[in-house]
C-alpha positions in Angstrom: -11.0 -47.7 -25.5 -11.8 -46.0 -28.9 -12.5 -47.9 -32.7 -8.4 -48.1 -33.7 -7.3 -50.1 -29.6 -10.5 -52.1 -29.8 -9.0 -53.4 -34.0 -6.1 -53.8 -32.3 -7.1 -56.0 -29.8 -9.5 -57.9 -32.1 -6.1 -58.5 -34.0 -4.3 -59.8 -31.6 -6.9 -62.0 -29.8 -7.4 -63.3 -33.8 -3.7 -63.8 -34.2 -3.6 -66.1 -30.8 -6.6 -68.2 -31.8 -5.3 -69.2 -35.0 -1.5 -70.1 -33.2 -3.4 -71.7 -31.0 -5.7 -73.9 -33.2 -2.3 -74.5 -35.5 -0.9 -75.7 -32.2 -4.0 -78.1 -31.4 -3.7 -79.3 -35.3 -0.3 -80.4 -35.1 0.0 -81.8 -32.0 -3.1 -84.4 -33.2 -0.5 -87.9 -34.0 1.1 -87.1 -30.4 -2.3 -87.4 -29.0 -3.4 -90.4 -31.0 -4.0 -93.9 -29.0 -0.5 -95.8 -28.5 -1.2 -99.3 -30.1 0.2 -102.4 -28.3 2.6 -104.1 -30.8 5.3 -105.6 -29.1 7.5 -106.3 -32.0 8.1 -102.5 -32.6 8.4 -101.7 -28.9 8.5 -102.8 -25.5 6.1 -102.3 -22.5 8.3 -99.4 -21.1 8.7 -97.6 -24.3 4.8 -98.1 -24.6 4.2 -96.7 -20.9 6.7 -93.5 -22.4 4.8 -93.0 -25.2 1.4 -93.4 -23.7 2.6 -91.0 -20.7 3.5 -88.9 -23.9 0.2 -88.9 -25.4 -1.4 -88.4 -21.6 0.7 -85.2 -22.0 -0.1 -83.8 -25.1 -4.1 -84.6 -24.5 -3.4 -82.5 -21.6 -1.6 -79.7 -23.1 -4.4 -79.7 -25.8 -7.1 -79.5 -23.5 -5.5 -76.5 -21.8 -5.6 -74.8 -25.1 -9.3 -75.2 -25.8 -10.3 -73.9 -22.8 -7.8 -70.7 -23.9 -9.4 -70.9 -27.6 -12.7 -71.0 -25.6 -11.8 -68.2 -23.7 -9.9 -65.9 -26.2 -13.6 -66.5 -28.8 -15.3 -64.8 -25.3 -13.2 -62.0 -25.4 -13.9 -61.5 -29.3 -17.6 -61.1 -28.1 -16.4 -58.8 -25.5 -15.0 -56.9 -28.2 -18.1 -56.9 -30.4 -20.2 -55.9 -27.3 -17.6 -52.6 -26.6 -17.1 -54.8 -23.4 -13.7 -55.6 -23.8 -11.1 -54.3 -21.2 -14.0 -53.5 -18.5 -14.0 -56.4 -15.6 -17.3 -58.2 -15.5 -17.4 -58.2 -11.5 -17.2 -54.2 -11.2 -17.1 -52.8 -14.2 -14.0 -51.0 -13.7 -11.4 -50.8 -16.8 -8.4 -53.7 -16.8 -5.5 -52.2 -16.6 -3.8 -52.7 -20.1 -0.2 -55.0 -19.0 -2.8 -57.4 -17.5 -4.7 -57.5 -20.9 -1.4 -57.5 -22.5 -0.1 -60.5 -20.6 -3.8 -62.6 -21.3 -6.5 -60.8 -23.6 -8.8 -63.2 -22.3 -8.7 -61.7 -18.9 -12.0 -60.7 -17.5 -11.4 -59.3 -14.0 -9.4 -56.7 -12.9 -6.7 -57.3 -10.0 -8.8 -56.4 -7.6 -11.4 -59.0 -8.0 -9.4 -61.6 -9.3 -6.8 -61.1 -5.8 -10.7 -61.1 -3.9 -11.7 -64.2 -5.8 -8.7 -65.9 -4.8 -9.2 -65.3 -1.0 -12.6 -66.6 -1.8 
């Protein structure tokens, strides 16, 4: 990839980390702890809201561990490594990057990594 791809990229993996951390900052009162005050709601509507907050601490989790992964590809990036696979090296094809910039393998290993 030359300078002007690689900005690109570094673009767009910069654009997802911030939608992503905007994400994670709003979603914080869905994922606060459900207090027990049963004059404002009943033990059913406190199991749905604490299923609700199970939910969202889920969903939050998921997108560290994308923000976590997207901040690797920055380094990859940095390094001139983005876009090559880290098992052989070979380049990613570019609707796989397209689809997750945080990709690391290309098909072929990640089908071979999958059949273990």
């Amino acid at each position: 990839m030359n300078r002007s791809e690689m900005a690109d990229w570094q673009r767009l993996v910069e654009r997802q980390i911030a939608e992503m951390s905007e994400l994670s900052e709003e979603s914080r009162e869905s994922q606060a702890p459900v207090e027990l005050d049963q004059t404002r709601q009943g033990r059913l509507s406190r199991m749905d809201a604490m299923q609700g907050q199970a939910m969202a601490q889920a969903t939050d989790a998921r997108r560290r561990r994308q923000i976590a992964a997207l901040k690797a590809a920055l380094t990859r990036i940095e390094n001139g490594e983005f876009g090559q696979c880290t098992e052989c090296g070979e380049e990613i094809a570019t609707a796989r990057l397209k689809s997750n910039p945080a990709i690391m393998l290309c098909i072929d290993c990640a089908n071979a990594r999958e059949r273990g």
